[in-house]
C-alpha positions as CSV (number, residue, x, y, z in Angstrom):
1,X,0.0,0.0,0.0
2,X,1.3,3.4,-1.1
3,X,1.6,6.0,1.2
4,X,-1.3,8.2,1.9
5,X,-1.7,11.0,-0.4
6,X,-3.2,14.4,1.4
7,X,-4.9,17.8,0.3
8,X,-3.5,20.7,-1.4
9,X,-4.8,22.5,1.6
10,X,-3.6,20.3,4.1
11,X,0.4,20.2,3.1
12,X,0.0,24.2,2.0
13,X,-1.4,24.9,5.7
14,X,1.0,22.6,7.5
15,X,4.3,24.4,5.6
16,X,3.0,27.5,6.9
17,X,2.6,26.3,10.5
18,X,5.9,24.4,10.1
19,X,7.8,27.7,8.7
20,X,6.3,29.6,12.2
21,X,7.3,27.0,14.2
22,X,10.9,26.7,13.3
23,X,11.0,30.6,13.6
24,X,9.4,30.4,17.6
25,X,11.9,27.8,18.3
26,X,14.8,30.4,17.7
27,X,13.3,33.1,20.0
28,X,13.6,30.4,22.8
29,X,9.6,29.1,23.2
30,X,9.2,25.5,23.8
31,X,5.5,25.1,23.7
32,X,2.9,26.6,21.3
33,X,-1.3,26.9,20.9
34,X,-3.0,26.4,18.2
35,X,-4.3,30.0,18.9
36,X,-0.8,31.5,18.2
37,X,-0.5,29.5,15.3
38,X,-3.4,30.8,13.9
39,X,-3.1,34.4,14.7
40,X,0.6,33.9,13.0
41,X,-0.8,32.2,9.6
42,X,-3.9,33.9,9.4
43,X,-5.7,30.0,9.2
44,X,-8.7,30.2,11.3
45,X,-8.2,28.4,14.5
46,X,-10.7,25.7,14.1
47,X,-9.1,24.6,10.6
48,X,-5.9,24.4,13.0
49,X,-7.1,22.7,15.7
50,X,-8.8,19.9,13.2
51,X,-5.4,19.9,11.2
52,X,-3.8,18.6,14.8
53,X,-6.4,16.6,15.5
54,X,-6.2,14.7,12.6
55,X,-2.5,14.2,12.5
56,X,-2.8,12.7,16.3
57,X,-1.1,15.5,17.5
58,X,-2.0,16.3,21.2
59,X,-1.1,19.4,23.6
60,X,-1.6,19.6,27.0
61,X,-4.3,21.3,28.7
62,X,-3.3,25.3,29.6
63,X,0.4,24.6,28.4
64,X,0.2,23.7,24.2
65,X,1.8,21.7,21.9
66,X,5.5,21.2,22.5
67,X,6.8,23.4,19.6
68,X,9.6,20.5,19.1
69,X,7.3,17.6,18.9
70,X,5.2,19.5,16.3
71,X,8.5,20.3,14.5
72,X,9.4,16.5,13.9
73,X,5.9,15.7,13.2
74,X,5.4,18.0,10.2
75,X,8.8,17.6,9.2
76,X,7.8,13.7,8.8
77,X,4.3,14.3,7.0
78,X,6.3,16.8,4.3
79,X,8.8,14.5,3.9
80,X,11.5,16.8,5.4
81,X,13.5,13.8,6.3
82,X,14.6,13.2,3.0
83,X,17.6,15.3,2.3
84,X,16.5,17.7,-1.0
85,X,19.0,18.3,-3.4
86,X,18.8,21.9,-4.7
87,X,20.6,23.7,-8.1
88,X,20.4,27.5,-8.6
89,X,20.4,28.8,-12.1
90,X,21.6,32.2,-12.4
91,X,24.7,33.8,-10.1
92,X,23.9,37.4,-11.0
93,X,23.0,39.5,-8.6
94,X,19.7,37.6,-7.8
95,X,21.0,34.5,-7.5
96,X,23.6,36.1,-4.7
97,X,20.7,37.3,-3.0
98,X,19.0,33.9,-2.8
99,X,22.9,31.9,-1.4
100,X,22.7,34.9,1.4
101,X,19.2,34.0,2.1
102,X,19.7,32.8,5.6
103,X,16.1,31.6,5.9
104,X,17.4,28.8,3.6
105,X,20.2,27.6,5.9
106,X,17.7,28.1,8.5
107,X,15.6,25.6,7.2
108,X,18.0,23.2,6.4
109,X,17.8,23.9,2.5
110,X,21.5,24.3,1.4
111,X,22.5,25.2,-2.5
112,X,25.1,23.3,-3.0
113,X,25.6,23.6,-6.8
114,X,25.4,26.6,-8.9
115,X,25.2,27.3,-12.5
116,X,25.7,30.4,-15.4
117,X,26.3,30.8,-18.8
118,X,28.7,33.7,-18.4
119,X,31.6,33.3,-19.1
120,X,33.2,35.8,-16.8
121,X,31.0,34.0,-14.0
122,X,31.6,30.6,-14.5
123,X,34.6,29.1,-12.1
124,X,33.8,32.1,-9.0
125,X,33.0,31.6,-6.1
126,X,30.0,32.8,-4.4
127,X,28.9,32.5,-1.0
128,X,31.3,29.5,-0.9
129,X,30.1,27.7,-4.0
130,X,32.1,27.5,-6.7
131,X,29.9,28.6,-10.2
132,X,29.4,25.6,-13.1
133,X,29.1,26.1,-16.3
134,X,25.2,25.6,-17.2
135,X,26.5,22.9,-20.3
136,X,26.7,20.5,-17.5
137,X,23.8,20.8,-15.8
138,X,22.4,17.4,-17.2
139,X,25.6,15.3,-15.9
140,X,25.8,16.9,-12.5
141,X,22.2,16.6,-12.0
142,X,21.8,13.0,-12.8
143,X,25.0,12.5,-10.2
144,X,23.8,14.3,-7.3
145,X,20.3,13.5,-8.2
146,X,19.1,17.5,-8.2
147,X,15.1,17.6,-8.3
148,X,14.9,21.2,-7.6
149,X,15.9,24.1,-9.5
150,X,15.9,27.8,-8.3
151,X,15.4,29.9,-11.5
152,X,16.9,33.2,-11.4
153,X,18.0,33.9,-14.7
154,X,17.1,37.0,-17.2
155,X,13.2,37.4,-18.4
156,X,14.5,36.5,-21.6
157,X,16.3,33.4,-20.6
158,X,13.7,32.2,-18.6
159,X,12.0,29.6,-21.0
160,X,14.7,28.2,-22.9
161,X,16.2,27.4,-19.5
162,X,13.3,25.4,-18.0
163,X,12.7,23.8,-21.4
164,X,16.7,22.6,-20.4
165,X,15.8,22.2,-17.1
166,X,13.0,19.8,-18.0
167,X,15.0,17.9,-20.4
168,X,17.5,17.1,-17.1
169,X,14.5,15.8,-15.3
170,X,14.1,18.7,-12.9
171,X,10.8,18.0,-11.1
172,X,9.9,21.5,-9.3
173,X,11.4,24.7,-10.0
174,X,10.8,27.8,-8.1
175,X,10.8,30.5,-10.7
176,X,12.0,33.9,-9.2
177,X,11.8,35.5,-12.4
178,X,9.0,37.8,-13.3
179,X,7.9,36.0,-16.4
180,X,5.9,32.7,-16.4
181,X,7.0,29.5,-18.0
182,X,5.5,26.6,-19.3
183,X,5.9,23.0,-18.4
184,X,4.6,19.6,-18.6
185,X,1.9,18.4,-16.1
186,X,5.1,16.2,-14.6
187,X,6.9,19.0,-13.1
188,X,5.9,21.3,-10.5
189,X,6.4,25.4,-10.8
190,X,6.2,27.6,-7.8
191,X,6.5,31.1,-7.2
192,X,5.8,32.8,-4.1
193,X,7.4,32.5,-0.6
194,X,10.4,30.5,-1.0
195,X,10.5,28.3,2.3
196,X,6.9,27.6,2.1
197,X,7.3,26.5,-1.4
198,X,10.1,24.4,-0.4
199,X,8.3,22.6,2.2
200,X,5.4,22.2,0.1
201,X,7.0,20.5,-3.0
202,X,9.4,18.3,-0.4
203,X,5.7,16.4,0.0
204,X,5.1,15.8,-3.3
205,X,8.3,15.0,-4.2
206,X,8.5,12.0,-1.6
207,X,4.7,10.9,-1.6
208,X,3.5,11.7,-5.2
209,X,3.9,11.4,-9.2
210,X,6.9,14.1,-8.9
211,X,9.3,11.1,-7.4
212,X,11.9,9.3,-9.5
């Protein structure tokens, strides 16, 4: 029996409250109500409470949920525990924005391999990764088995780079550029908050079609 294959609501609303946990956790709070996370995500609280309810996840009367329990449970459901191999397209001034994103370390997300078609690009370093030529995307992907593919290229570059991207078996691509792109019903295209995104698509990748 596969395993179980939930909402579009469900993993989108349990990325957000996993995003506001991990962030609590660093100001020092160990326990958590289901009031606080829906004041924080804007969910109504009854949609929050059924969401924990349903997952088996118990608090304890006039104390909460401990914020680390709840941390290690979502993490589980998204499929968190499966390490996600990420490539960033475009070092230009965006993509250096993106490898000083702390959020992303924050979160455990780490960029390990970065590519560029410039010339005068390729072979820097950035933020402590060293800049690829985009010619061998297809071979490093297929080693490291990359799934995900920040896109942070030039408007004009956008398409002909996810059509490559596609081609190299990228399943979900989180398109910072401000032009949409077209791709098969097989791969996945985000766009908005990065870290929620992220989580989101770390679900489908380990529970749904978007798998090797």
């Amino acid at each position: 029996m596969g395993a179980k294959i939930y909402s579009e609501g469900i993993i989108t609303r349990l990325s957000q409250y996993l995003k506001y946990l991990v962030n609590l956790k660093d100001t020092g709070k160990r326990t958590v109500t289901s009031l606080d996370i829906s004041n924080y995500t804007k969910v109504n609280s009854a949609e929050v409470r059924r969401d924990l309810i349903y997952f088996g996840l118990k608090g304890k009367r006039g104390v909460g949920f401990d914020i680390e329990e709840l941390i290690a449970a979502f993490n589980k459901i998204l499929g968190y525990s499966e390490r996600a191999n990420i490539a960033l397209v475009g070092a230009g001034n965006l993509g250096k924005a993106i490898l000083n994103y702390r959020m992303l370390n924050k979160f455990g997300f780490r960029i390990e391999n970065v590519f560029d078609n410039d010339q005068q690009v390729i072979g820097s370093s950035i933020s402590g990764r060293k800049v690829k030529d985009i010619s061998v995307f297809h071979n490093i992907a297929k080693e490291k088995n990359i799934n995900i593919a920040i896109l942070a290229v030039p408007e004009d570059s956008a398409q002909i780079v996810t059509d490559l991207l596609v081609i190299c078996g990228i399943k979900v691509i989180i398109n910072y550029t401000s032009v949409p792109i077209k791709v098969p019903k097989t791969v996945n295209v985000q766009t908005n908050d990065p870290i929620e995104k992220l989580l989101h698509t770390l679900y489908y990748l380990s529970n749904t079609a978007y798998k090797r």
